[in-house]
C-alpha positions in Angstrom: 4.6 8.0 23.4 6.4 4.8 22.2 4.3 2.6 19.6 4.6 -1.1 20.4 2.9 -3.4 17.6 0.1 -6.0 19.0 -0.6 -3.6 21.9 -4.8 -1.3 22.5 -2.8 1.2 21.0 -2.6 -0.5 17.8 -5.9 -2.5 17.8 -7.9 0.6 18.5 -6.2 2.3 15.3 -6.6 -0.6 12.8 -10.8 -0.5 14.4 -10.6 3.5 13.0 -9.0 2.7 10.0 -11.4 0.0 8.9 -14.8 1.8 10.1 -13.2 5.1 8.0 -12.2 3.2 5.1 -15.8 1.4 5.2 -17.4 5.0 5.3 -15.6 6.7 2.4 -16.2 3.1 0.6 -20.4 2.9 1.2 -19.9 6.9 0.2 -18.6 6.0 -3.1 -20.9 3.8 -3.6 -23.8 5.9 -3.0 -22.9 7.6 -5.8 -23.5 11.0 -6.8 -21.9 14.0 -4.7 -21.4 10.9 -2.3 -19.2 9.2 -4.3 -17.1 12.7 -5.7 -16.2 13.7 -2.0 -14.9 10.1 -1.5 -13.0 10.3 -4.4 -11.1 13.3 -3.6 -10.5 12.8 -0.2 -9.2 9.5 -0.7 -6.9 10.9 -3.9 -6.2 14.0 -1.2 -4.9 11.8 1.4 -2.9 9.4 -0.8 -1.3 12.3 -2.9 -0.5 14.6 0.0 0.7 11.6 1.8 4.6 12.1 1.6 4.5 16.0 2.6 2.3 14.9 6.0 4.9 11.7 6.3 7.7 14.5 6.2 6.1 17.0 8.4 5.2 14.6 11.1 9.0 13.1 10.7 10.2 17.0 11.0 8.1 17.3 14.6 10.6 14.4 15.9 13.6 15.4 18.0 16.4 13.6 16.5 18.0 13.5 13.3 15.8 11.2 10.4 17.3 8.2 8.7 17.2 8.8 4.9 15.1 5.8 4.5 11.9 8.4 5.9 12.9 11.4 3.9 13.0 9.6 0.1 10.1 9.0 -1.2 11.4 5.2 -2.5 9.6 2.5 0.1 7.0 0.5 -1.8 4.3 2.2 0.3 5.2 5.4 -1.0 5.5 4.9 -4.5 2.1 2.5 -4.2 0.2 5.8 -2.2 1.3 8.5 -5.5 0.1 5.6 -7.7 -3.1 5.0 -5.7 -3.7 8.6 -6.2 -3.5 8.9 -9.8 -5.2 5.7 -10.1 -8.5 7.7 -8.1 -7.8 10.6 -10.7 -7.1 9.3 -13.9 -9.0 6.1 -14.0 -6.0 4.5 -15.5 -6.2 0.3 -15.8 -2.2 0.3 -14.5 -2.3 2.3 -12.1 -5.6 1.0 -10.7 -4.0 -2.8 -11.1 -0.8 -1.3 -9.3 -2.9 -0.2 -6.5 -4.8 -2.6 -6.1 -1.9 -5.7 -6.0 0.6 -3.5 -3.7 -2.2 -2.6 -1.8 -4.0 -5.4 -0.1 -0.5 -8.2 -0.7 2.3 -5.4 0.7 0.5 -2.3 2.7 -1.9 -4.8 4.8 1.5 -6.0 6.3 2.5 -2.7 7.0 0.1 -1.8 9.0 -0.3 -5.6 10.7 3.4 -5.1 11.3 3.9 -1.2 11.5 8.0 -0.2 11.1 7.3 3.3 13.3 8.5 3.6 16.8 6.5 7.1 17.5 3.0 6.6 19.4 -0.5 8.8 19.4 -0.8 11.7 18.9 2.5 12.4 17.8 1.5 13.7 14.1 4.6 11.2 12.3 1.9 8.4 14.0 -1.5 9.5 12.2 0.5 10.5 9.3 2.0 7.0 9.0 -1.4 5.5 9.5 -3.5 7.6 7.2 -0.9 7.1 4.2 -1.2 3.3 4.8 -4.9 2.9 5.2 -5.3 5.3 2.5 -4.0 3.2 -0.1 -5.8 -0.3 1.1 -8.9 2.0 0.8 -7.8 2.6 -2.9 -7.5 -0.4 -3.0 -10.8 -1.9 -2.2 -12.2 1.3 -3.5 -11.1 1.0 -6.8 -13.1 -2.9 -7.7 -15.9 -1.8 -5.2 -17.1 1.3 -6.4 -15.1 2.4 -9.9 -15.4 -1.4 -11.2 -11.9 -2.2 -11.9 -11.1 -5.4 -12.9 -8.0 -7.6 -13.7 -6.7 -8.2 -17.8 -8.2 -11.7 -19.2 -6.8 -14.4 -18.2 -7.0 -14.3 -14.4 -3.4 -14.4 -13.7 -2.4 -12.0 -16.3 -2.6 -9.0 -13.8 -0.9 -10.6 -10.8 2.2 -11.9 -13.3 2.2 -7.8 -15.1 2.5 -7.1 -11.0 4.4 -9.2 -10.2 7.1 -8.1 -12.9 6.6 -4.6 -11.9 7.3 -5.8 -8.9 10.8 -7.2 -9.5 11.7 -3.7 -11.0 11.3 -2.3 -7.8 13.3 -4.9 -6.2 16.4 -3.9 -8.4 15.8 -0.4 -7.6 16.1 -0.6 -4.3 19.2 -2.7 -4.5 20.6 -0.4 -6.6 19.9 2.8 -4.2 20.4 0.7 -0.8 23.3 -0.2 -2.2 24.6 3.6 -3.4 23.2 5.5 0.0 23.5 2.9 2.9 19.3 2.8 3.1 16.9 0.1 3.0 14.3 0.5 0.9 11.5 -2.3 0.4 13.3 -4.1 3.4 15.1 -5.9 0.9 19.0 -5.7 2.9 17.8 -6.3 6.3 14.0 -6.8 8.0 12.9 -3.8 9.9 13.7 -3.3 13.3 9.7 -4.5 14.8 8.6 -8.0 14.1 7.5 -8.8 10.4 6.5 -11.7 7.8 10.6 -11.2 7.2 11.6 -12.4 10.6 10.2 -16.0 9.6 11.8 -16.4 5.8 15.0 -17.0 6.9 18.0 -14.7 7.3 19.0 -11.9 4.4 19.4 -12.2 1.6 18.0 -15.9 1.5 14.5 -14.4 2.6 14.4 -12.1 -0.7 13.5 -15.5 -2.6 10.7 -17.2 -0.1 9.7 -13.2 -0.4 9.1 -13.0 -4.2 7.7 -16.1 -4.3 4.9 -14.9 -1.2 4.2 -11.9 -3.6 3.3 -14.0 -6.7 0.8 -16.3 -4.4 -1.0 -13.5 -3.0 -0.9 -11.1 -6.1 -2.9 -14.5 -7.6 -4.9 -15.3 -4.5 -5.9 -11.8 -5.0 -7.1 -11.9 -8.7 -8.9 -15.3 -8.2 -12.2 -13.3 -6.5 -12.7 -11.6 -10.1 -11.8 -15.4 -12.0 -15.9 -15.6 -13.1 -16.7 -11.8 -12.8 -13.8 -11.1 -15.6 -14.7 -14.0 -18.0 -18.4 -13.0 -18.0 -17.3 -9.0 -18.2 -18.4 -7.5 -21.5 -15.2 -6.3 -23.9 -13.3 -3.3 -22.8 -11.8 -2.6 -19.6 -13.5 0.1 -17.1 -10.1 1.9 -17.2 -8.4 3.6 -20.0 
């Protein structure tokens, strides 16, 4: 089966994703044995996230771009971080997850860049590594108390930096193996947030500066919470 964005097909996964994201969430934060099983299954999914990617892109009957056999999209390198961010408790890797995961993975899956349809097993592979990490995501503040650097907008500009290193990264390896990493030398192929900035490369700029408003709309929920938070981070 084909997957077309905007279609039952695509509502009817988001509605999964959200009530299964909700349960692992209202898990952890029963706490206990609970909140260990939520834990792990979220650090599970996200971790073992590129092996399912690869297995459900093996299952396909044509050849696979190299763009879905490295490891180098945004998405991937935010789910391994997610992942170790559930394990080690460590204040980067949670900030990390938490920034890439609610500015950069919601788009992908408003906006999903697969063409395979359920129950084709690249679909639900694609689906769980991207709700996975907005789980993280929420999980991480929600139930393990993570919360930005004082001031505010410290976070979102350390992000937002780390963010920019990516960027030449994927330059630099678009550029040596003809891929397209981070969608940063053409939009993907279904509609995006890309297809109204304006054509490449002008839409990298109108792009980084998207990323730094919502990496701050995203810290300014925690504005009072962190300047009334006693000393020491929850994360070492």
């Amino acid at each position: 089966m084909t997957f077309t964005p905007f279609t039952p097909q695509h509502y009817v996964t988001l509605f999964v994703g959200i009530i299964l994201s909700g349960v692992l969430i209202i898990m952890g934060k029963n706490g206990g044995q609970q909140r260990t099983s939520a834990t792990a299954v979220l650090a599970f999914c996200n971790l073992a996230a590129y092996p399912l990617n690869q297995a459900g892109w093996l299952m396909l009957d044509h050849s696979v771009p190299l763009d879905n056999i490295l490891p180098f999209h945004l998405c991937d390198i935010a789910a391994i971080t997610a992942g170790f961010a559930l394990l080690l408790r460590h204040h980067l890797l949670a900030t990390l997850t938490y920034f890439w995961g609610l500015a950069a993975t919601i788009q992908a899956l408003l906006t999903p860049a697969i063409h395979v349809g359920f129950p084709h097993f690249a679909f639900i592979a694609f689906f769980l590594q991207h709700f996975a990490i907005v789980a993280a995501a929420l999980y991480l503040p929600i139930v393990e108390g993570w919360r930005p650097k004082l001031p505010f907008w410290k976070s979102p500009v350390e992000v937002y930096l780390w963010s920019l290193g990516y960027l030449a990264f994927a330059l630099v390896i678009n550029s040596s193996l003809g891929t397209n990493f981070g969608f940063v030398n053409r939009p993907p192929e279904n509609p995006s947030l890309l297809d109204h900035l304006g054509p490449w490369p002008l839409y990298l700029i109108p792009m980084q500066l998207l990323a730094l408003t919502f990496f701050l709309l995203l810290a300014l929920p925690f504005r009072k919470a962190v300047r009334d938070a006693p000393p020491g981070p929850p994360h070492q």
